[in-house]
DRENKEDREN-831229 format. One line per 3 residues: number of its first residue (from 1); for each residue x, y, z of N, C-alpha, C. Coordinates in nm, 3 decimals, decimal comma, padded with zeros to 5 digits. Example, Ala and Ser with C-alpha at 12.3 -4.5 7.8 and 13.67 -1.06 7.14 Angstrom:
2
1) 01,319 -00,569 00,780 01,230 -00,450 00,780 01,320 -00,330 00,780 ~ 01,285 -00,225 00,708 01,367 -00,106 00,714 01,290 00,003 00,787 .
This chain:
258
1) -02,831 02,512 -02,978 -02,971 02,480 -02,947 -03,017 02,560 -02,825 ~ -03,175 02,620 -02,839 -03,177 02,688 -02,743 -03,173 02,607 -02,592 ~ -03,239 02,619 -02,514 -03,232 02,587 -02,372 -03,394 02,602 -02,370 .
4) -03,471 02,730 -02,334 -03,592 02,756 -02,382 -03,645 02,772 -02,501 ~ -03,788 02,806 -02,522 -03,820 02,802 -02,640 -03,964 02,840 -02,612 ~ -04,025 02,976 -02,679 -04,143 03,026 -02,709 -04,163 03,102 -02,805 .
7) -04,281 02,985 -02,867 -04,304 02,992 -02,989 -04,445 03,029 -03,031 ~ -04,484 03,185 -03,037 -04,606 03,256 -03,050 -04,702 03,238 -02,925 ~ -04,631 03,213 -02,783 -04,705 03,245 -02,712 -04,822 03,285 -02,643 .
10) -04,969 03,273 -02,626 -05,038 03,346 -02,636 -05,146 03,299 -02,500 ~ -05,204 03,357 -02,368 -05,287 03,323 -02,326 -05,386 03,449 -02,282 ~ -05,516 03,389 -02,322 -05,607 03,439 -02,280 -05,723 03,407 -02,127 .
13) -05,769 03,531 -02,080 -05,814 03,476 -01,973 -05,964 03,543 -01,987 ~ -06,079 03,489 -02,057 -06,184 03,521 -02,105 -06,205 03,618 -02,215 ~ -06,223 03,730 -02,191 -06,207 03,836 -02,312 -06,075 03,941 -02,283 .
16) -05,975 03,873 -02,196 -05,858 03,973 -02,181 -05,750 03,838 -02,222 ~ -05,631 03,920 -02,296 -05,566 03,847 -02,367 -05,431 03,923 -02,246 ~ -05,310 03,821 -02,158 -05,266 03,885 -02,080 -05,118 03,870 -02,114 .
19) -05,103 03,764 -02,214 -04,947 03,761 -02,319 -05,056 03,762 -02,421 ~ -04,947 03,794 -02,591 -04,993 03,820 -02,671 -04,879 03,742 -02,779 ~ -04,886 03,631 -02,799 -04,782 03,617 -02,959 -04,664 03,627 -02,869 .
22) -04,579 03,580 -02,787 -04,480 03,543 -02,740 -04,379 03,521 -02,832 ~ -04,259 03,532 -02,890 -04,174 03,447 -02,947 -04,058 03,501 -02,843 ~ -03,997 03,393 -02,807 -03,861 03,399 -02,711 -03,738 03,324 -02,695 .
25) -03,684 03,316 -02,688 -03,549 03,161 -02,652 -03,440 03,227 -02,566 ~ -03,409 03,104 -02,486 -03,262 03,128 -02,398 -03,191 03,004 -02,434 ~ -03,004 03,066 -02,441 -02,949 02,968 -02,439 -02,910 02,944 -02,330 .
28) -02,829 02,822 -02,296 -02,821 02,717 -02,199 -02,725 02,881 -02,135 ~ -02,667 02,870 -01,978 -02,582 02,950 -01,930 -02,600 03,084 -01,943 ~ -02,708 03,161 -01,955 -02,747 03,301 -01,980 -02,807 03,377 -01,830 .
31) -02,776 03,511 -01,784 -02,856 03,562 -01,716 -02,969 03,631 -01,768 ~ -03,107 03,645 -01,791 -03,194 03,700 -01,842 -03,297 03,782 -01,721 ~ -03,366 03,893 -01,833 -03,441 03,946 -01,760 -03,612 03,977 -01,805 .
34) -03,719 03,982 -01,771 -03,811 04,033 -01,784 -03,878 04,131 -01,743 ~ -03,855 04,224 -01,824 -03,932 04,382 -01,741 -04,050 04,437 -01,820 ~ -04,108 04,524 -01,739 -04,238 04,563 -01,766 -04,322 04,648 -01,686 .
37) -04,390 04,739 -01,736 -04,482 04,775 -01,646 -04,572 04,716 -01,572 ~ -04,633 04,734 -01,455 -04,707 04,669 -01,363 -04,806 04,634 -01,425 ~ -04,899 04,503 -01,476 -04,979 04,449 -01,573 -04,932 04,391 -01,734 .
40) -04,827 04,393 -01,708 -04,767 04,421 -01,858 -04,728 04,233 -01,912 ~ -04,775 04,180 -01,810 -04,804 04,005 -01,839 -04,683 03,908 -01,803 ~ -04,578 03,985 -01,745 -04,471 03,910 -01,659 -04,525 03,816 -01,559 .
43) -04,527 03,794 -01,487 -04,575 03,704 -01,391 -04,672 03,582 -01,473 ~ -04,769 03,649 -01,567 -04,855 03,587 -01,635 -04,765 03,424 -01,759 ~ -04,619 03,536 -01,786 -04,582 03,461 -01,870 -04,458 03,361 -01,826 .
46) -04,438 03,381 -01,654 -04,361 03,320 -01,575 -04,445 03,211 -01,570 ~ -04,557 03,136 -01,507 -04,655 03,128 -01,488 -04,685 03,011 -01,586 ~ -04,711 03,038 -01,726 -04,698 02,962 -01,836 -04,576 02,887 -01,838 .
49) -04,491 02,926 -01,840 -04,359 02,850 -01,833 -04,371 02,722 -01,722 ~ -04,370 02,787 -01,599 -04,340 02,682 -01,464 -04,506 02,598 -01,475 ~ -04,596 02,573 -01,593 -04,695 02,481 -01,628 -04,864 02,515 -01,512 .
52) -04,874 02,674 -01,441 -04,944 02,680 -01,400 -05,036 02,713 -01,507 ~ -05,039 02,736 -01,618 -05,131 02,786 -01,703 -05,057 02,717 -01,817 ~ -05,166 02,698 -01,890 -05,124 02,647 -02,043 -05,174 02,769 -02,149 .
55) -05,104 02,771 -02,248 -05,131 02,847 -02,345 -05,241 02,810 -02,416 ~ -05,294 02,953 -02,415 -05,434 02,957 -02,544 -05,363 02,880 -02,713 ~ -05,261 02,952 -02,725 -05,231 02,970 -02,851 -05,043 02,946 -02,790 .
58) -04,972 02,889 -02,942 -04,841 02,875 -02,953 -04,808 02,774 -02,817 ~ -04,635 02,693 -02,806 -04,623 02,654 -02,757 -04,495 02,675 -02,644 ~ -04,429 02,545 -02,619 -04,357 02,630 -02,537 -04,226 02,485 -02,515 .
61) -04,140 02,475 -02,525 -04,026 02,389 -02,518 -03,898 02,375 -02,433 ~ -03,851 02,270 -02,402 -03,741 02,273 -02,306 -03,624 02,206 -02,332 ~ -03,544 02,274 -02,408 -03,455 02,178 -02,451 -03,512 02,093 -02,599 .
64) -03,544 02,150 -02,633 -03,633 02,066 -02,793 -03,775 02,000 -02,725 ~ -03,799 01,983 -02,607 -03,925 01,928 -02,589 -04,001 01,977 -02,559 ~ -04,146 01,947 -02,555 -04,237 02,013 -02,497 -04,312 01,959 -02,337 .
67) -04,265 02,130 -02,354 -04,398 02,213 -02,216 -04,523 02,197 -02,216 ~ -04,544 02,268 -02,331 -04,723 02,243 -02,305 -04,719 02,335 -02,436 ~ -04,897 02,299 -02,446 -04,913 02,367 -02,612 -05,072 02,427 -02,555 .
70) -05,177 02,421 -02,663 -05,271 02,463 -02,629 -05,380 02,318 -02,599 ~ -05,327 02,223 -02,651 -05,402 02,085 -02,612 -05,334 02,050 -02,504 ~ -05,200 02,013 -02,502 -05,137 01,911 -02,353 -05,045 02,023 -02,307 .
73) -05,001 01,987 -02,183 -04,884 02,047 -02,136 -04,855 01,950 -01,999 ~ -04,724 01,968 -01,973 -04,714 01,896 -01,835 -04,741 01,948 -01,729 ~ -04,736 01,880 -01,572 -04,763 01,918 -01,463 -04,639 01,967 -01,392 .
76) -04,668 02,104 -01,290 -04,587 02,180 -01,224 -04,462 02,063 -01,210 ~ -04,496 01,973 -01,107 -04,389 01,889 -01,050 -04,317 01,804 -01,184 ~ -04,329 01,759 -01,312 -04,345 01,746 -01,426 -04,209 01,835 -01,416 .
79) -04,256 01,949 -01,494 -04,167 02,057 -01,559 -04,038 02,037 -01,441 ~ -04,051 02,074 -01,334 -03,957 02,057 -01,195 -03,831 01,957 -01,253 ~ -03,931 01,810 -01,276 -03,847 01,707 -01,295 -03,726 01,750 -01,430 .
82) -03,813 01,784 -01,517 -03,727 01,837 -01,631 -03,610 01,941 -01,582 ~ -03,679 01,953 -01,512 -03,492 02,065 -01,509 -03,580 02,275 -01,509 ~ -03,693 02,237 -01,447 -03,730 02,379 -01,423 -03,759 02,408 -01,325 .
85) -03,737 02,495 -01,240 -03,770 02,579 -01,083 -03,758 02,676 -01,119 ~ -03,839 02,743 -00,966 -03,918 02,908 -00,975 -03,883 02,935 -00,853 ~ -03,904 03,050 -00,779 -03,936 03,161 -00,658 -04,041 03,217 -00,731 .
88) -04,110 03,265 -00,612 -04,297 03,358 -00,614 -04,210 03,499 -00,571 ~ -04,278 03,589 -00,646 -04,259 03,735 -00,592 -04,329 03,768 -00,438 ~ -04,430 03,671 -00,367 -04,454 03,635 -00,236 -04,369 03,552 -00,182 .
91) -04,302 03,562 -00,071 -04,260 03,463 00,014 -04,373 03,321 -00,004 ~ -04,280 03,236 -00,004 -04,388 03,096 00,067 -04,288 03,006 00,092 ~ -04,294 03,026 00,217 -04,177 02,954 00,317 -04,310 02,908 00,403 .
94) -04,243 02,775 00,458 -04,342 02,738 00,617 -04,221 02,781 00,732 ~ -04,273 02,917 00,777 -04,253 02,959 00,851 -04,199 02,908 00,997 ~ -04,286 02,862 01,018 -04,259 02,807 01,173 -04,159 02,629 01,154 .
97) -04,129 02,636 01,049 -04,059 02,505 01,000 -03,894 02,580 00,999 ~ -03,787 02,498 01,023 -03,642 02,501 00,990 -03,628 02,526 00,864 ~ -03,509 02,603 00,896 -03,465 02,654 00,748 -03,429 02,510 00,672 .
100) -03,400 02,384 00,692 -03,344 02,295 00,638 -03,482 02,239 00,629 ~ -03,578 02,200 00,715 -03,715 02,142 00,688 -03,782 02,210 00,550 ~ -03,747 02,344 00,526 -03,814 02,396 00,382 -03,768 02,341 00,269 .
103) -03,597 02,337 00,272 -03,546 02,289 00,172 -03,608 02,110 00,173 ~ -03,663 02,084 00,246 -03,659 01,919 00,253 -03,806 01,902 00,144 ~ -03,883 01,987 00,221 -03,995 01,969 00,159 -03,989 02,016 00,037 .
106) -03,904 02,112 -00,012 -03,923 02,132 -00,141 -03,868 02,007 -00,244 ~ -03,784 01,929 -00,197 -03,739 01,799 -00,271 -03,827 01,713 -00,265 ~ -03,959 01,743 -00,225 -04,038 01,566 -00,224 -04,071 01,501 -00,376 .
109) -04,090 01,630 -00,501 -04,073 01,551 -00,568 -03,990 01,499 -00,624 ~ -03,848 01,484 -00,616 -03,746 01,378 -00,638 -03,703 01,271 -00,555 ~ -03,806 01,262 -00,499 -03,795 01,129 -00,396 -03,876 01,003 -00,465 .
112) -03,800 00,914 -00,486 -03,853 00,769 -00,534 -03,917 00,686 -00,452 ~ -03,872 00,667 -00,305 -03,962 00,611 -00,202 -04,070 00,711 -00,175 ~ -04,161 00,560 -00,173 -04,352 00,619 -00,159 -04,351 00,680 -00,011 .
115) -04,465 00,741 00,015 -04,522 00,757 00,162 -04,427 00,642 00,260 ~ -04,519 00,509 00,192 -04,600 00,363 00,282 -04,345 00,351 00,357 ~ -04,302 00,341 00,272 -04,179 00,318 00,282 -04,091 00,435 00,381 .
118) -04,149 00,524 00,346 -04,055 00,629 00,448 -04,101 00,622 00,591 ~ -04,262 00,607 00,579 -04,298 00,583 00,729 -04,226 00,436 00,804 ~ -04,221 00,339 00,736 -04,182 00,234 00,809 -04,037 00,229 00,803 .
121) -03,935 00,345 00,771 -03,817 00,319 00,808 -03,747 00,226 00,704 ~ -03,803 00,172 00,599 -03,689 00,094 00,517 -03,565 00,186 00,494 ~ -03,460 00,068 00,453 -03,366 00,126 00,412 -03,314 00,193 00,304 .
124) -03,392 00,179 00,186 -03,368 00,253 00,116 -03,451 00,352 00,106 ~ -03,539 00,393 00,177 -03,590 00,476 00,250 -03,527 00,601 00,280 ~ -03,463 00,522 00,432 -03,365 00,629 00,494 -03,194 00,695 00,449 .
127) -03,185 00,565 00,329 -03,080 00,637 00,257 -03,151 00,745 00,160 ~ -03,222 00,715 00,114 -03,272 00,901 00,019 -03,280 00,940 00,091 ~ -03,312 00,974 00,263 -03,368 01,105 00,292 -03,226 01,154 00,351 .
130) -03,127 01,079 00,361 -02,977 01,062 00,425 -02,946 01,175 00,314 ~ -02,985 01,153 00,169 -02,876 01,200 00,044 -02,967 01,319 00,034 ~ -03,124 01,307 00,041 -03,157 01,462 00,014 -03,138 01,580 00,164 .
133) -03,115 01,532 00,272 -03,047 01,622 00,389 -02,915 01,641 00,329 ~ -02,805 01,580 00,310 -02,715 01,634 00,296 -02,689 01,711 00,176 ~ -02,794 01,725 00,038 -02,766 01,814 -00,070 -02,837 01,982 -00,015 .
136) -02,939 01,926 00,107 -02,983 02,062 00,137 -02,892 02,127 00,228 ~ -02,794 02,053 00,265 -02,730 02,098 00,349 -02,609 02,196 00,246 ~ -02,557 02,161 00,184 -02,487 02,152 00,083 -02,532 02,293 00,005 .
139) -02,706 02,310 -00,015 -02,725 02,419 -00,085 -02,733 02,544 00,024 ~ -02,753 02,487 00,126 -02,744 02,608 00,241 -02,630 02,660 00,233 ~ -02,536 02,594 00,236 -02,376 02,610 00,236 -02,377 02,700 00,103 .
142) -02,382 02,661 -00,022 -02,365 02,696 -00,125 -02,464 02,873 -00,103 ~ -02,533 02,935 -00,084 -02,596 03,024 -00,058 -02,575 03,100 00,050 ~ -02,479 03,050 00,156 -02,439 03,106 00,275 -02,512 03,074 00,448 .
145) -02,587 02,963 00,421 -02,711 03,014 00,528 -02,706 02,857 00,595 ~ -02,587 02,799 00,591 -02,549 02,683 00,650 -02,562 02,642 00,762 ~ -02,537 02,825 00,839 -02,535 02,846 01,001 -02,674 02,809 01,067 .
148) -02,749 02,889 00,963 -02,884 02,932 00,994 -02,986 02,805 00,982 ~ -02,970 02,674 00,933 -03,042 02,571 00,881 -03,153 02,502 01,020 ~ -03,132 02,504 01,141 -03,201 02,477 01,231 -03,269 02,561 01,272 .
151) -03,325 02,696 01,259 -03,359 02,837 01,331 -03,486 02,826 01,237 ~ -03,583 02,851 01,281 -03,738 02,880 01,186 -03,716 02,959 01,083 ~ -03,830 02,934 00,985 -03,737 03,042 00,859 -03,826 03,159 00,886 .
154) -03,918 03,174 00,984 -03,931 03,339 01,000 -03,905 03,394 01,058 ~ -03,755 03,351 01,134 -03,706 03,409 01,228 -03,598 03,462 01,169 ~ -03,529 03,459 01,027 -03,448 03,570 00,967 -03,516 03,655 00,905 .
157) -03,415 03,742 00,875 -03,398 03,847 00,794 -03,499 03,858 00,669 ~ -03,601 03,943 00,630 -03,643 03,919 00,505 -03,566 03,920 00,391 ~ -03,400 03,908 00,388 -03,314 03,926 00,272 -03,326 03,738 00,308 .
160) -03,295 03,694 00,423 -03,200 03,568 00,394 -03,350 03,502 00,337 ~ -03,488 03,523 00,403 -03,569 03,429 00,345 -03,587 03,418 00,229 ~ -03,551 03,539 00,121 -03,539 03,542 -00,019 -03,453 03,458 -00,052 .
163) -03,320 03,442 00,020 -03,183 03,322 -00,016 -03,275 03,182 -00,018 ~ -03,329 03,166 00,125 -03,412 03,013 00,132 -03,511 02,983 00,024 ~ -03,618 03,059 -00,028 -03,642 03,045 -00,165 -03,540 03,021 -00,255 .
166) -03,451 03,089 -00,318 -03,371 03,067 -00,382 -03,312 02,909 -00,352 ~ -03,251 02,891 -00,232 -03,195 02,789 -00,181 -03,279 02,619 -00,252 ~ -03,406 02,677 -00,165 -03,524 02,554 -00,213 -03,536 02,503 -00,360 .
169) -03,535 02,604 -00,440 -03,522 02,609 -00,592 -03,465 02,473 -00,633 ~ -03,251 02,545 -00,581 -03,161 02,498 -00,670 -03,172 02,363 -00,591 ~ -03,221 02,312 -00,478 -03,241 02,196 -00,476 -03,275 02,041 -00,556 .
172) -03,374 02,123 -00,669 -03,449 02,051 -00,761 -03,321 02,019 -00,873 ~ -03,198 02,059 -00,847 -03,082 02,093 -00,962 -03,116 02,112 -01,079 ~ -03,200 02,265 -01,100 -03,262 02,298 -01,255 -03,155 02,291 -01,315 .
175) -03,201 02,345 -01,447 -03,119 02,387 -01,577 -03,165 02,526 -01,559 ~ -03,303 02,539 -01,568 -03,350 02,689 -01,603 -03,407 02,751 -01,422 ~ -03,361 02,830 -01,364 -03,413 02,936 -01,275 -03,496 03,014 -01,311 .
178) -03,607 03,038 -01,242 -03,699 03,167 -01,278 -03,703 03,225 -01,147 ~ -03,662 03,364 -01,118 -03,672 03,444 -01,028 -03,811 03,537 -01,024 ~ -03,861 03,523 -00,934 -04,010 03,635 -00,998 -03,923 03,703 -00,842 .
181) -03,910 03,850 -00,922 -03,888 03,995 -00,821 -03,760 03,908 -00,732 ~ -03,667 03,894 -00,711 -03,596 03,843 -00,576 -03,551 03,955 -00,537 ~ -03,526 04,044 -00,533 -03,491 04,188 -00,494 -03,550 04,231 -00,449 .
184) -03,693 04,214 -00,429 -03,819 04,302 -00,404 -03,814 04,262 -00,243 ~ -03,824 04,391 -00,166 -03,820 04,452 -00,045 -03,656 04,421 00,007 ~ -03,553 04,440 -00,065 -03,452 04,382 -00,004 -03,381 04,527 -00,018 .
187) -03,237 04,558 00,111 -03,188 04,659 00,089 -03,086 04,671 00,017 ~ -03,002 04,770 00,016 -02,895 04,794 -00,085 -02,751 04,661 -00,051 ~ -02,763 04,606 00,080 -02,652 04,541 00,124 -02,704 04,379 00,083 .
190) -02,855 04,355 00,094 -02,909 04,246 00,042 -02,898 04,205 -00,114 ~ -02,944 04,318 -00,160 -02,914 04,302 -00,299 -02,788 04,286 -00,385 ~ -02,641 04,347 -00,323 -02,524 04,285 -00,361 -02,521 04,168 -00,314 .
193) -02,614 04,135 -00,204 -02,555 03,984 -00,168 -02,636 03,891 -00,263 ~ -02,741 03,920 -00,339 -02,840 03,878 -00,499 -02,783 03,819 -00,557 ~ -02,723 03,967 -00,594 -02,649 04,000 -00,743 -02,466 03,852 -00,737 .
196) -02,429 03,884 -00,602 -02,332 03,773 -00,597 -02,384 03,629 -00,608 ~ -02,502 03,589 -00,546 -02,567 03,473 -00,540 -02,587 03,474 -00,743 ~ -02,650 03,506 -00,745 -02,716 03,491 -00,907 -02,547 03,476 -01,008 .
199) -02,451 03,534 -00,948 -02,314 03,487 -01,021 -02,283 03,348 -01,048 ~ -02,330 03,332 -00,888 -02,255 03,168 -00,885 -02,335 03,104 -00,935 ~ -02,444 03,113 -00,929 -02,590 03,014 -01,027 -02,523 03,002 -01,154 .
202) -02,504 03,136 -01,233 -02,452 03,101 -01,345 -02,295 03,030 -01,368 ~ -02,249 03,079 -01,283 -02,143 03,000 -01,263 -02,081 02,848 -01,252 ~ -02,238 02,771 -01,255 -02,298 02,614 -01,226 -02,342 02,554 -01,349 .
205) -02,314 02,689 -01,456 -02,402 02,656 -01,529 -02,547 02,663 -01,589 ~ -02,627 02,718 -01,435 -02,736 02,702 -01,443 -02,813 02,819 -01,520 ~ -02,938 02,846 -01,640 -02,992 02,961 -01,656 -03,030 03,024 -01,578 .
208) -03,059 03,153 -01,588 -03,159 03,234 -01,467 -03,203 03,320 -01,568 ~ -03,366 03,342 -01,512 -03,461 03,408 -01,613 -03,486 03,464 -01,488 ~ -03,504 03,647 -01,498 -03,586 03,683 -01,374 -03,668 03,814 -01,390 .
211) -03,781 03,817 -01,363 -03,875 03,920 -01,340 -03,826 04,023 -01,219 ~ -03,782 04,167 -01,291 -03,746 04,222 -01,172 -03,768 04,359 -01,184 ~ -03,810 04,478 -01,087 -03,832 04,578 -01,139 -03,688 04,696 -01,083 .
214) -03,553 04,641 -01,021 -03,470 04,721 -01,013 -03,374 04,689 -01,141 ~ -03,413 04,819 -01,245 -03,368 04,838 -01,357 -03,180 04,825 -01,352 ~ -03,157 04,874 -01,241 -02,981 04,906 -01,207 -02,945 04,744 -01,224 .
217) -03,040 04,658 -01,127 -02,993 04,524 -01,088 -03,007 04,437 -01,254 ~ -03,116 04,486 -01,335 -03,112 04,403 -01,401 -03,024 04,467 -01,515 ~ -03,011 04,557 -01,505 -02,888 04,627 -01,607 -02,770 04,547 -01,620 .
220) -02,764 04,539 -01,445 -02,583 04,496 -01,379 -02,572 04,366 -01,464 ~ -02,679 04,299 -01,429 -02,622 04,152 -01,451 -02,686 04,088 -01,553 ~ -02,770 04,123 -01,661 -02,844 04,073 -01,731 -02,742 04,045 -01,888 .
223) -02,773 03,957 -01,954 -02,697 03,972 -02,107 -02,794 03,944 -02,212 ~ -02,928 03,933 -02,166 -03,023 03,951 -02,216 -03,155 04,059 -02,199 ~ -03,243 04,122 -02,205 -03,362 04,132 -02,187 -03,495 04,142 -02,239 .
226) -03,601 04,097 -02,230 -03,752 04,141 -02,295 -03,816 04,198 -02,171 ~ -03,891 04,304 -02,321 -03,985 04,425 -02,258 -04,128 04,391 -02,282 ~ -04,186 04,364 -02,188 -04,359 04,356 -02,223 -04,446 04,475 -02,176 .
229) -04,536 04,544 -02,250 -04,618 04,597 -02,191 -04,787 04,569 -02,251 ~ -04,862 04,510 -02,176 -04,971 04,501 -02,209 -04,985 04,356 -02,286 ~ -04,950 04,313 -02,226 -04,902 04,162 -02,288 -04,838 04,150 -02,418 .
232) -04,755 04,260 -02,467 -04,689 04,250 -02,625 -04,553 04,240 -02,579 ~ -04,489 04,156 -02,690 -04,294 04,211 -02,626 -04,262 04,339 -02,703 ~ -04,231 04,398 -02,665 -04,211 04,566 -02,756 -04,100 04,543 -02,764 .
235) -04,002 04,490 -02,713 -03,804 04,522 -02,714 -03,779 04,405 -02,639 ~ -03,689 04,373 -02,704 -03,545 04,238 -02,678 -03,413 04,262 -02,709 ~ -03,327 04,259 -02,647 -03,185 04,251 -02,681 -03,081 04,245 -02,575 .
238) -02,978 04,344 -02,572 -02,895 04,324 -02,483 -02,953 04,495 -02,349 ~ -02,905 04,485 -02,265 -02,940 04,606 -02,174 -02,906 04,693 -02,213 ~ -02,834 04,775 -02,288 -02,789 04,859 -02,397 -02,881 04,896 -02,515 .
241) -02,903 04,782 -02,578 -03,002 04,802 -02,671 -03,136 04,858 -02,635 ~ -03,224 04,754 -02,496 -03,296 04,783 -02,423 -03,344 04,912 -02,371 ~ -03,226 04,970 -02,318 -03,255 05,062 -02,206 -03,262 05,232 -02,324 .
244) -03,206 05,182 -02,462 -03,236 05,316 -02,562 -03,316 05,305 -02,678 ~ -03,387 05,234 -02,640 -03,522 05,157 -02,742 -03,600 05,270 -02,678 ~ -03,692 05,345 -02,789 -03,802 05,442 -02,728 -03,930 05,373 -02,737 .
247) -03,969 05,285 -02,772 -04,065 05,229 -02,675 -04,082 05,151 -02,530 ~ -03,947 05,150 -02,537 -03,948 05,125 -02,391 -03,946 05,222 -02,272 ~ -03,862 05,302 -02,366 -03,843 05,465 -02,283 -04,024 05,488 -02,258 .
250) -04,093 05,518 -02,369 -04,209 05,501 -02,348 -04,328 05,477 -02,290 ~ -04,271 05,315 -02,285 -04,349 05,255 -02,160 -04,304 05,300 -02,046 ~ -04,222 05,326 -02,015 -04,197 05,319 -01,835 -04,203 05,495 -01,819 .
253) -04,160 05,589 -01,900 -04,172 05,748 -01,883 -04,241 05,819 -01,945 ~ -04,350 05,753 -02,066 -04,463 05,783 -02,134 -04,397 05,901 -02,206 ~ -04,466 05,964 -02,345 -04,407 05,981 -02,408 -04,395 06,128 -02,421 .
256) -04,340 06,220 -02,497 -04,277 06,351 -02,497 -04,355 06,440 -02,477 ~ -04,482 06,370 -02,576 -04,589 06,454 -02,544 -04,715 06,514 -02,468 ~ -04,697 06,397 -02,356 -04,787 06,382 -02,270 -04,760 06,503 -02,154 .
């Protein structure tokens, strides 16, 4: 059974159509990739998935259930609960907040105590916030950045704040990861430290779907990929298959005759 599931895909955004007829699936434990030329409806079709947009047309499933269709779909924090998290190809960290204060806030929606209860200190209160500090602690650890959990998060490295996204994510304990770009502005020593992080994800079990435009990185580690350009999928398969498909060659080096 798949894990994901997109089934004719399709959204429009007035008279521009920015996916087109989607069909896709991941199974459970896969590294995947999404590449494309710049406009080519990645982000657009990240986007759909994590329930910021609902589809014009076709639907979209998680595990046999549904995401959203062109009548209903669920809400961001919704999908979360199900077992889906993201990273933005923008940073969005609160900055002037602890590296452990980000991860905190990113768990509020799996917190069962209301507002009215956390402010007044009940006890079962202060035992969730007891159990969600120590899993963030736990994912700091798990990501490397254990040291770093009291220090503002714009006071590292732009590699480690990519980890603290990441970090914040696996908090939510998905099934499915979506990476939009995590590589993007990172150097050659950051990016093996990625490529090792994204091991152990799968290593948990967990999927990872990621939008990325270093072809090497997604070569290295991918066992899947789709090619969009212009909101169509032109090519799917393995990185092999992928990378000697001439429409893909195409898209990204235009063609012999040009």
């Amino acid at each position: 059974m798949s894990l994901l599931q997109a089934e004719g895909v399709t959204r429009r955004f007035g008279g521009l159509t920015a996916v087109s007829n989607i069909d896709f699936s991941l199974k459970p434990g896969v590294v995947a990739s999404v590449i494309g030329p710049n406009g080519a409806g990645k982000t657009t079709f990240f986007n759909l998935l994590a329930g910021v947009y609902r589809p014009s047309e076709g639907r979209l499933l998680l595990e046999g259930q549904l995401l959203a269709d062109a009548n209903q779909g669920l809400l961001t924090h919704q999908i979360v609960r199900r077992g889906l998290a993201r990273t933005f190809q923008n940073i969005r960290l609160f900055g002037p907040m602890s590296v452990l204060e980000n991860l905190l806030i990113g768990m509020h929606t799996q917190l069962k105590s209301n507002a009215l209860a956390q402010w007044l200190g009940l006890p079962g209160a202060r035992q969730e916030e007891a159990q969600a500090r120590q899993r963030a602690l736990e994912t700091l650890d798990f990501v490397g950045l254990r040291d770093q959990a009291s220090r503002p998060a714009n006071s590292l490295p732009y590699g480690h704040q990519r980890l603290i996204e990441i970090a914040r994510a696996l908090t939510s304990n998905p099934k499915l990861l979506l990476l939009d770009e995590p590589a993007a502005g990172m150097n050659h020593s950051e990016t093996d430290q990625l490529i090792a992080l994204i091991g152990k994800i799968r290593g948990r079990g967990i999927t990872v779907l990621l939008i990325e435009h270093d072809i090497k990185l997604v070569m290295e580690i991918s066992e899947q990929v789709m090619v969009l350009d212009h909101g169509l999928k032109i090519s799917e398969g393995t990185p092999q298959q992928v990378s000697q498909d001439p429409k893909v060659i195409e898209a990204y080096l235009g063609s012999p005759e040009e």
